[in-house]
N, C-alpha and C positions, 0 to 999 in steps of 0.2 A: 323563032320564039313561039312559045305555045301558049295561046290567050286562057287565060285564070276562068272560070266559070264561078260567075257570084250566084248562089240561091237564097234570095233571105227567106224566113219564113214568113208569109203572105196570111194574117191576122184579122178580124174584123172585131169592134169591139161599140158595146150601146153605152150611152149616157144618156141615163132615163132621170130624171126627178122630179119630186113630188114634197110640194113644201118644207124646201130647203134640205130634204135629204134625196140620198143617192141610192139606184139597186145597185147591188152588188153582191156577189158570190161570195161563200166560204167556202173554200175548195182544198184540195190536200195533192199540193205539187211538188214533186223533187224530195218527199217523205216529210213537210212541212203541211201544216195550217195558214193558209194563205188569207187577202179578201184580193177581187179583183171586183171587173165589170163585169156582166157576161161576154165572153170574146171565145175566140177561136178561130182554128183555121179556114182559110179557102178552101174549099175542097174545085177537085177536078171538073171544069162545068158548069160553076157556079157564079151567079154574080155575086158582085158586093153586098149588095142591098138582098138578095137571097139567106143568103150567107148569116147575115146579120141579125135578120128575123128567125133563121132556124136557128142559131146560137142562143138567141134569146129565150126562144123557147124551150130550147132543150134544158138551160142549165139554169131558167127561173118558174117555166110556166104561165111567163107571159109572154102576152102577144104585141111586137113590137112593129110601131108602126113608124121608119124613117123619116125625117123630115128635114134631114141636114146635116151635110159632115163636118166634125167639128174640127178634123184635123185627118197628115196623113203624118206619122211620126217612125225613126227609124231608132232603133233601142240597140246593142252590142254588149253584153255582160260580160264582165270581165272574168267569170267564172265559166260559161261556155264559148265555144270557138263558132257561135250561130250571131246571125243578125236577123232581127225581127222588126217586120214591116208592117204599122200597125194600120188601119184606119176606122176613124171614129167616128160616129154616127150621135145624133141627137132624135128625138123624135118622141111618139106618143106611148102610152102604155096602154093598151086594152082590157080585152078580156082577161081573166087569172083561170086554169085549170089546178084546183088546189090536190085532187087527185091525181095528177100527173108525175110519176117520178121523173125528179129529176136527174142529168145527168150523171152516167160514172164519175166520182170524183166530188162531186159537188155535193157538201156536207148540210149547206141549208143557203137561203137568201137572208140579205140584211138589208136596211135603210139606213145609211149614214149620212152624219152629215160633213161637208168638208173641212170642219174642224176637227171631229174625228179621225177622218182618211190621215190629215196634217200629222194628229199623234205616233210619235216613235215606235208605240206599242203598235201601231194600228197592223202592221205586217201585211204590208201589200206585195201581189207577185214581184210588179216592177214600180220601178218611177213612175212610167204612163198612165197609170192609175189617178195618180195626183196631178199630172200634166194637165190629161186629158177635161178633170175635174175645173182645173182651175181655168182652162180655155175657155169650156164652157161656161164657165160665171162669168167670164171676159168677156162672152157674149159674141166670140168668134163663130161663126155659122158660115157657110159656103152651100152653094145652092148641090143639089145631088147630081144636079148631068154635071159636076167636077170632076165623077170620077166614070 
């Protein structure tokens, strides 16, 4: 019998806030206007916590400083044949490069707040978005050598 080879796609994703609202991305996925967090992929060589900071940067301009995972979550859409393997970060916001373009894709930043995200209309990429949200107000933290 020939063993299945699972790859999920390996994700990292910040939850920054700033009284009572969230950053978050507008970005234009799968030919849609989405909001997420800022996330993205692992890349080859990279750690989590690398990863998470360059993502941050790339697709807000700001500089992201970890301080705790908020989650490690496993997502499956029933629209693709992919599983996404997310993991969430909490932590501080620093400096702003307001000169800095932002990533391909990414249309502008926003500050929402989680009643917001909640709304119907609000058009998040995935679930995670609002999971990841609502952990955090749960006030689930795990220390970083977790991962």
């Amino acid at each position: 019998m020939t063993a299945m080879v699972w790859k999920p796609d390996v994700t990292v994703a910040a939850v920054a806030e700033r009284d009572g609202r969230f950053l978050l991305v507008e970005e234009r996925a799968s030919g849609r206007v989405v909001v997420n967090q800022p996330a993205g992929h692992l890349e080859d060589g990279e750690t989590f916590l690398e990863a998470v900071v360059r993502e941050t940067l790339e697709e807000t301009a700001w500089v992201f400083r970890p301080q705790a995972v908020v989650g490690v979550y496993v997502w499956r859409p029933e629209h693709l044949s992919r599983t996404f393997l997310r993991v969430a970060f909490t932590g501080d916001l620093h400096s702003h490069d307001s000169a800095r373009p932002l990533d391909r894709g990414i249309l502008r930043t926003r500050w929402l707040s989680r009643e917001q995200l909640a709304d119907p209309r609000a058009r998040l990429r995935s679930p995670l978005v609002l999971r990841c949200v609502d952990d955090y107000v749960a006030g689930v933290r795990y220390p970083l050598d977790l991962i």
